[in-house]
C-alpha positions as CSV (number, residue, x, y, z in Angstrom):
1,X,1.1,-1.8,-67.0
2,X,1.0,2.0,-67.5
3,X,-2.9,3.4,-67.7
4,X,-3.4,5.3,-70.9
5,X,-3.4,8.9,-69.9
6,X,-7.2,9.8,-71.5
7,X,-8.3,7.1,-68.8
8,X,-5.8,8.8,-65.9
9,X,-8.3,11.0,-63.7
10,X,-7.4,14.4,-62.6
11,X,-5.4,13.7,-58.8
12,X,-3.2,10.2,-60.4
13,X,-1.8,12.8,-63.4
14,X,-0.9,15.3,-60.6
15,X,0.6,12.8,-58.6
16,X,2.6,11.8,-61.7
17,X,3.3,14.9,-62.6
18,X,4.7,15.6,-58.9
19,X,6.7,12.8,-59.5
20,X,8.7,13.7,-61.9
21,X,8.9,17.6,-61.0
22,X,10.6,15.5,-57.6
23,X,13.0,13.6,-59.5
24,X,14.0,16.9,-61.2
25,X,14.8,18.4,-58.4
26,X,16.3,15.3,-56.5
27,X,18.7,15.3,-59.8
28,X,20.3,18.7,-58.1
29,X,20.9,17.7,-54.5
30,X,23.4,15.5,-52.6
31,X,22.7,11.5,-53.9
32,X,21.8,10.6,-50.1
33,X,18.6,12.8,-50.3
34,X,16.9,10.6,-52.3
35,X,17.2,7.9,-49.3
36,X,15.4,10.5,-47.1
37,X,12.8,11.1,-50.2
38,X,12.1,7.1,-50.0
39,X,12.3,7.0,-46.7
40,X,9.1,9.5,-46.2
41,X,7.1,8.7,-49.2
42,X,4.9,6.6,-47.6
43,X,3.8,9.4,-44.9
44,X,3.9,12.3,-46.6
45,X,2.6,13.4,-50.0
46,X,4.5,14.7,-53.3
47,X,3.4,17.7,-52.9
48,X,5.1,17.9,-49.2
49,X,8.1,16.4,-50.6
50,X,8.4,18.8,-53.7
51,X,8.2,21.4,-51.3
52,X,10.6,19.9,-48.8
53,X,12.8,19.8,-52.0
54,X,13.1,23.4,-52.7
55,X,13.8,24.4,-49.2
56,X,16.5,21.7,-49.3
57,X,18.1,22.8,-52.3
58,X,18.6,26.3,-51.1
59,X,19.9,25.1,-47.7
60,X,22.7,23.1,-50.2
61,X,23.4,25.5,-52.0
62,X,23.2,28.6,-49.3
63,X,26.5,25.8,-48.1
64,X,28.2,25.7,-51.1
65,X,28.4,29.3,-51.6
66,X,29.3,30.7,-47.8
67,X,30.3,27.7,-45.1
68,X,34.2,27.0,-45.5
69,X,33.9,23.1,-45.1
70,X,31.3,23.1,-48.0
71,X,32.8,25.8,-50.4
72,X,34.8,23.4,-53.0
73,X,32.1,20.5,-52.6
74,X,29.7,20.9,-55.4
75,X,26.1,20.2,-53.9
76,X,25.2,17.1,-55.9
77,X,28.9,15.2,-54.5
78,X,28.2,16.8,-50.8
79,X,29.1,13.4,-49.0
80,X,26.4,12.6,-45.5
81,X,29.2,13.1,-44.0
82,X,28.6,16.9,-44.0
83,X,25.6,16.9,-41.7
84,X,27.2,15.9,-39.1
85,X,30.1,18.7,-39.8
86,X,27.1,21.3,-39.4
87,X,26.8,22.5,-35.4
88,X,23.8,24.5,-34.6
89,X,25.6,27.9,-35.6
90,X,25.9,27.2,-39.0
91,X,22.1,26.7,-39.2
92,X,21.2,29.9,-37.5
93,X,23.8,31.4,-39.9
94,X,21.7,29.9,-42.2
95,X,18.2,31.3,-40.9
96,X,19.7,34.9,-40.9
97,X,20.7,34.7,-44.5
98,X,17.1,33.7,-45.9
99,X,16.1,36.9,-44.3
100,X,17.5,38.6,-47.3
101,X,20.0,36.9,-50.5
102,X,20.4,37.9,-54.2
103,X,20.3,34.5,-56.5
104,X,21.2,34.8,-60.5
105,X,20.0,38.6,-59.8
106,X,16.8,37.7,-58.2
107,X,16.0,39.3,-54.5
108,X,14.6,36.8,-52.0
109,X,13.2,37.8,-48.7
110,X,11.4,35.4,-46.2
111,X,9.6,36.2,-42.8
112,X,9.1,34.4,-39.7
113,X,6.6,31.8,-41.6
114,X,8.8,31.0,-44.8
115,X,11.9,30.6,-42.1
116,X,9.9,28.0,-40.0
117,X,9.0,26.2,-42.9
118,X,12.4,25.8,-44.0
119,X,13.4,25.1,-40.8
120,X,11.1,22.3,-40.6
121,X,12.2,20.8,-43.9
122,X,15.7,21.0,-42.5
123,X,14.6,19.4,-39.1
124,X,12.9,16.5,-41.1
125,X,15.8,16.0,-42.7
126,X,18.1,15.5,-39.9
127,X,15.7,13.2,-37.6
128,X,15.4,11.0,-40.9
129,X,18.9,10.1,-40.7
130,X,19.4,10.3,-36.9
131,X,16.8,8.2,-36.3
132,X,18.3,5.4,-39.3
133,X,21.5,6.0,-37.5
134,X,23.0,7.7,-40.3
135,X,24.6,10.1,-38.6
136,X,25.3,11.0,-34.7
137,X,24.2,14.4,-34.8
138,X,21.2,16.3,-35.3
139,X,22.0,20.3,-34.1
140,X,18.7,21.1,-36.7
141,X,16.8,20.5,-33.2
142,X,18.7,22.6,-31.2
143,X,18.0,25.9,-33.4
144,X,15.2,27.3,-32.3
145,X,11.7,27.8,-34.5
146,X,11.0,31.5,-35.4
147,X,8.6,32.9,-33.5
148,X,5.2,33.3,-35.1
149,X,3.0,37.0,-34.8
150,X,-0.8,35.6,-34.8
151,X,-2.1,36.9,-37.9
152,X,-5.5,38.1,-37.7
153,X,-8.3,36.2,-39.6
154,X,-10.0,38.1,-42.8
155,X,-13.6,37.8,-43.5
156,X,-15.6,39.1,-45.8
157,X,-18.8,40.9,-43.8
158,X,-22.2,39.8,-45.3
159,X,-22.9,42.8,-47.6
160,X,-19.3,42.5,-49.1
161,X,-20.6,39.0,-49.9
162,X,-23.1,39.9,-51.9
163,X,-21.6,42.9,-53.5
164,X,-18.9,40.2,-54.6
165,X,-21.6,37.4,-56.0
166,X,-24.0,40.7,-57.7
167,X,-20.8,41.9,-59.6
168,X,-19.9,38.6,-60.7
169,X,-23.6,38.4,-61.7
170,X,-23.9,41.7,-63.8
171,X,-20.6,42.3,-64.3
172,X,-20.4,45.9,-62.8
173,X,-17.0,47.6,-61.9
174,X,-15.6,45.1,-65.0
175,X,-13.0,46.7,-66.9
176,X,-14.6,46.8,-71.1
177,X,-11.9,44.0,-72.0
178,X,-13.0,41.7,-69.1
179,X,-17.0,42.4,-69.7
180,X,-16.0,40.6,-73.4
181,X,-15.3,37.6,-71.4
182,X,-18.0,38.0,-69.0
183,X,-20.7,36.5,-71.2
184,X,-19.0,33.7,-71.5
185,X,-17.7,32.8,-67.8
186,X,-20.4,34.4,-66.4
187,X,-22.6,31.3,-64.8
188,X,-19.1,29.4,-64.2
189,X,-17.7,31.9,-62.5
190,X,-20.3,32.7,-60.0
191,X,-20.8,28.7,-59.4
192,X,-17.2,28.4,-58.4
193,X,-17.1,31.7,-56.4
194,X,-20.9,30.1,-54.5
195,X,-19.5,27.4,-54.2
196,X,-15.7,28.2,-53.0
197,X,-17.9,30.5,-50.0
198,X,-20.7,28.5,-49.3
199,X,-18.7,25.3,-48.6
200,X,-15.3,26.1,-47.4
201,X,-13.1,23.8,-49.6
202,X,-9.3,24.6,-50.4
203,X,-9.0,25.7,-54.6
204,X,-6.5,22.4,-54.4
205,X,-9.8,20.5,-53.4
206,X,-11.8,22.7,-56.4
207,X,-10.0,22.3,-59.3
208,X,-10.3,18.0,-58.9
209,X,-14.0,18.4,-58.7
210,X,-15.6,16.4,-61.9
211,X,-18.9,16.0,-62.2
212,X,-19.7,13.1,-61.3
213,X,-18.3,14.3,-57.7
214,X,-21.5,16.5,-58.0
215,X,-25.0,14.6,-55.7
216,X,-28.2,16.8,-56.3
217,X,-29.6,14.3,-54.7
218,X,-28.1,14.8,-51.3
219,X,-26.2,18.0,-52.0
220,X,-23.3,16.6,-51.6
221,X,-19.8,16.9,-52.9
222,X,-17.1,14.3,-53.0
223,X,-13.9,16.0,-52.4
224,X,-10.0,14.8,-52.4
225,X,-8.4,16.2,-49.3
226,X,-5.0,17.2,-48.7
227,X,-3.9,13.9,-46.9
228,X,-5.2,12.0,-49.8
229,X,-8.8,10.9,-48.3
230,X,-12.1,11.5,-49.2
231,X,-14.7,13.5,-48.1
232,X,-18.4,14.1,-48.8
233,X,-19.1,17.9,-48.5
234,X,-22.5,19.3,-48.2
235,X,-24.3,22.3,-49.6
236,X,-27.4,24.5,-49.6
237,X,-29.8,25.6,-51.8
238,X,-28.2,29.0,-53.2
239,X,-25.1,26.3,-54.1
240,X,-27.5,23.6,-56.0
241,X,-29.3,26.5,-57.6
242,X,-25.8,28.3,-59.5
243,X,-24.2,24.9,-60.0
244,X,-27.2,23.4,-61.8
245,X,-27.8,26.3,-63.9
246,X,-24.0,26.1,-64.9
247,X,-23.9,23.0,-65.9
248,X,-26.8,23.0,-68.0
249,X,-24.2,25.5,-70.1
250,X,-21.3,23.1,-69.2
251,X,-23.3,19.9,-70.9
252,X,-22.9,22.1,-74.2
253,X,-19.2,22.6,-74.1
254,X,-17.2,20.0,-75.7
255,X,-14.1,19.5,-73.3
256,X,-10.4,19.3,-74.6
257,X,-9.1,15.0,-74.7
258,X,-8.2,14.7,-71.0
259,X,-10.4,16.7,-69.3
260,X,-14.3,15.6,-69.9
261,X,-15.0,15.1,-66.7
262,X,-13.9,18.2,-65.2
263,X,-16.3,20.0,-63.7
264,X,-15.0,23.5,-64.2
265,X,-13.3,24.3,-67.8
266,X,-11.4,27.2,-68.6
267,X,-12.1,29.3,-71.9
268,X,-9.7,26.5,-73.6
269,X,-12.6,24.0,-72.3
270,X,-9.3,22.5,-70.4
271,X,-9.7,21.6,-66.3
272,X,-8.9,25.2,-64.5
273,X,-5.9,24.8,-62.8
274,X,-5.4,26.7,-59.5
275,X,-3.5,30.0,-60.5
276,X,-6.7,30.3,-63.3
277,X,-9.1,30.4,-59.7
278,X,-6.6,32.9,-58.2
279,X,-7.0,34.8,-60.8
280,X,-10.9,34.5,-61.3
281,X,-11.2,35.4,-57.2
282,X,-8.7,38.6,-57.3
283,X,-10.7,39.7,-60.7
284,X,-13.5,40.0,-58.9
285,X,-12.1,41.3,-56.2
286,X,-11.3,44.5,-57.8
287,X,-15.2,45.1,-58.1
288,X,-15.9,45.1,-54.5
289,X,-14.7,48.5,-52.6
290,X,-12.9,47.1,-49.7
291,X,-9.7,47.4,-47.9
292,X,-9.8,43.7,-47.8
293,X,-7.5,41.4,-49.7
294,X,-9.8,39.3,-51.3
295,X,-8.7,35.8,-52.0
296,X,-10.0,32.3,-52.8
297,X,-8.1,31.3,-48.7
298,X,-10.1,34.6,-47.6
299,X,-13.4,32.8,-48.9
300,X,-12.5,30.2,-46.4
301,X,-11.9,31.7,-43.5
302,X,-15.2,33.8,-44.3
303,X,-16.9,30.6,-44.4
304,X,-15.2,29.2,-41.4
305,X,-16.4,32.0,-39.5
306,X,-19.9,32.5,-40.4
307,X,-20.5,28.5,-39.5
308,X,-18.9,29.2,-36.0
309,X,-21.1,31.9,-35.5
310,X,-24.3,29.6,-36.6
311,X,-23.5,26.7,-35.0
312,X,-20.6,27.4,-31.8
313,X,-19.3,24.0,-32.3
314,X,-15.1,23.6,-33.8
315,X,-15.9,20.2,-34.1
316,X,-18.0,20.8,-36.9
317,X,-15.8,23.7,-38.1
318,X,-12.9,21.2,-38.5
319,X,-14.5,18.5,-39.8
320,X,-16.1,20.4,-42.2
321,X,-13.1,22.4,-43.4
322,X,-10.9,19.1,-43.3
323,X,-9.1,20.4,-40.4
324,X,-6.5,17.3,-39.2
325,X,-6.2,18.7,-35.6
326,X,-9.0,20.4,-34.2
327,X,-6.5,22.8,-32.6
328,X,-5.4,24.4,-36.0
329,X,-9.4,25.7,-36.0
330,X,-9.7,26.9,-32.5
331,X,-6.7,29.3,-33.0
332,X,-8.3,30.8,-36.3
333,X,-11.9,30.7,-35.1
334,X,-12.3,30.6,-31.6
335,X,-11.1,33.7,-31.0
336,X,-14.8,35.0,-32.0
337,X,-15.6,33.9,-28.5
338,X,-13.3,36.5,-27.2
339,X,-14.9,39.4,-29.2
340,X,-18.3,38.1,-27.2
341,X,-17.0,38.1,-24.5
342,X,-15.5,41.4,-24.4
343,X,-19.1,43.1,-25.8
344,X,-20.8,41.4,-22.8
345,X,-18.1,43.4,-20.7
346,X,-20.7,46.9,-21.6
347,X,-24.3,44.8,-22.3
348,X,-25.2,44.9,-18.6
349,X,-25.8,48.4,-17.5
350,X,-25.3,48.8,-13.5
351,X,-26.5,52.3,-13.1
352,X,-28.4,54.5,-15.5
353,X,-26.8,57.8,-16.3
């Protein structure tokens, strides 16, 4: 029986809505993807397969339009047969061409990271239906992965912290049409902003707060991860102190039907969705003089960083940031031990000069 959608909290209507943006765009590939789509649901999320979806789709259609065999097929009747027609140089035909293409007028460019992710779709793809037996080839595994150029970590330094929490605060640096707002958003703002620094967690994992997620009596918040499980994040006492005095103002707003329990409410008193926190973080962004990209992942990584510096242990680092593999933290934060290591080099004086 379906669940009335006023009773449907905020992560089951995004996984419907996921759905049916998947179906969509399973409607415009070959009929035997949506055997690979069932065949990895229960391992991978929609979201994953959405995006696995796209980066499929352009792979089809990049066929259609320039490999000979594919050219009269039209992607949606593209028999399975045709992956095992593809050898390895088709693909890194393939990878060359996302580097730059012109679609219905549009220019598309994608570096090193947006060709390994499509790569990796692709490769998902393949060992799906080598490993049913589907088909007797898989060159996706032969083509090598693009190599990746380590991308340094951006942080915001403690005085560019509190220049970005005191503008949000007394709105200074706000343009006059944005300080119209700022009454209004004030206290929300600088509760998401506190919070999104002072605990780490993804804007995915931010928008699905409610508030019943909220525990002042442990400091706690219960948190939807991106694998689906839940986690109990913790905070301190400049946290507790903007989220209570915001929702003292947030018991006074009357929500929009489907989203009274959200914790954080757009101007419409609907559930902000995550381009509405983008936009919130790069507005305020603007205040703080800094050659710095500011953004809600940069908030992260500036949390990261300062609880590696406090405590030395990744462990906690990745647990705390929901980190699967405690690898994926040591590469981003570990590194701090280098820059240690290298003033030790000149903290020891030998001879005095």
């Amino acid at each position: 029986m379906a669940t009335p959608n006023k009773y449907r909290d905020y992560h089951e209507q995004n996984d419907i809505n996921n759905t049916t943006k998947l179906r969509e765009l399973t409607a415009t590939l070959p009929s035997f993807c949506r055997e690979f789509f069932l065949g990895i649901k229960d391992t991978t999320s929609t979201r994953t397969r959405i995006a696995y979806a796209y980066d499929l789709r352009i792979f089809f259609e990049y066929l259609h339009e320039a490999n000979p065999v594919c050219k009269k097929t039209p992607v949606n009747d593209m028999s399975i047969e045709i992956l095992d027609m593809i050898k390895p140089v088709d693909i890194n035909e393939y990878m060359d061409y996302l580097s730059y293409y012109v679609k219905n007028g549009e220019e598309f460019t994608n570096d090193e990271r947006g060709k390994q992710r499509k790569l990796a779709s692709l490769r998902s793809m393949y060992n799906f239906f080598y490993r049913t037996e589907r088909i007797t080839n898989n060159p996706a595994v032969l083509v090598q992965m693009p190599k990746l150029h380590e991308k340094e970590i951006i942080r915001l330094d403690i005085d560019e912290v509190a220049r970005l929490l005191d503008n949000i605060e007394n709105g200074e640096n706000l343009t006059k049409k944005q300080l119209e707002f700022h009454k209004k958003t004030k206290l929300r703002d600088l509760a998401l902003i506190t919070l999104l620094l002072g605990t780490g967690i993804r804007v995915s994992e931010c928008v699905g707060l409610d508030i019943n997620d909220v525990d002042f009596k442990n400091n706690g918040i219960l948190i939807k991860r991106k694998g689906g499980y839940e986690q109990i994040v913790y905070f301190g006492d400049e946290v507790e102190g903007v989220l209570r005095e915001y929702l003292e103002e947030r018991n006074h707003i009357i929500p929009e039907a489907g989203h009274e329990q959200a914790l954080f409410l757009s101007l419409q008193n609907k559930r902000l969705a995550v381009r509405s926190i983008e936009n919130i973080v790069k507005k305020y962004a603007k205040t703080v003089t800094t050659l710095k990209k500011i953004t809600p992942h940069k908030l992260r990584s500036t949390y990261g960083t300062s609880l590696y510096n406090e405590t030395g242990d990744i462990y906690l680092v990745a647990d705390v940031l929901g980190h699967k593999d405690v690898n994926t933290t040591r590469k981003h934060y570990a590194a701090q031990d280098q820059n240690r290591l290298r003033a030790a080099a000149n903290a020891v004086k030998l001879r005095e000069k």
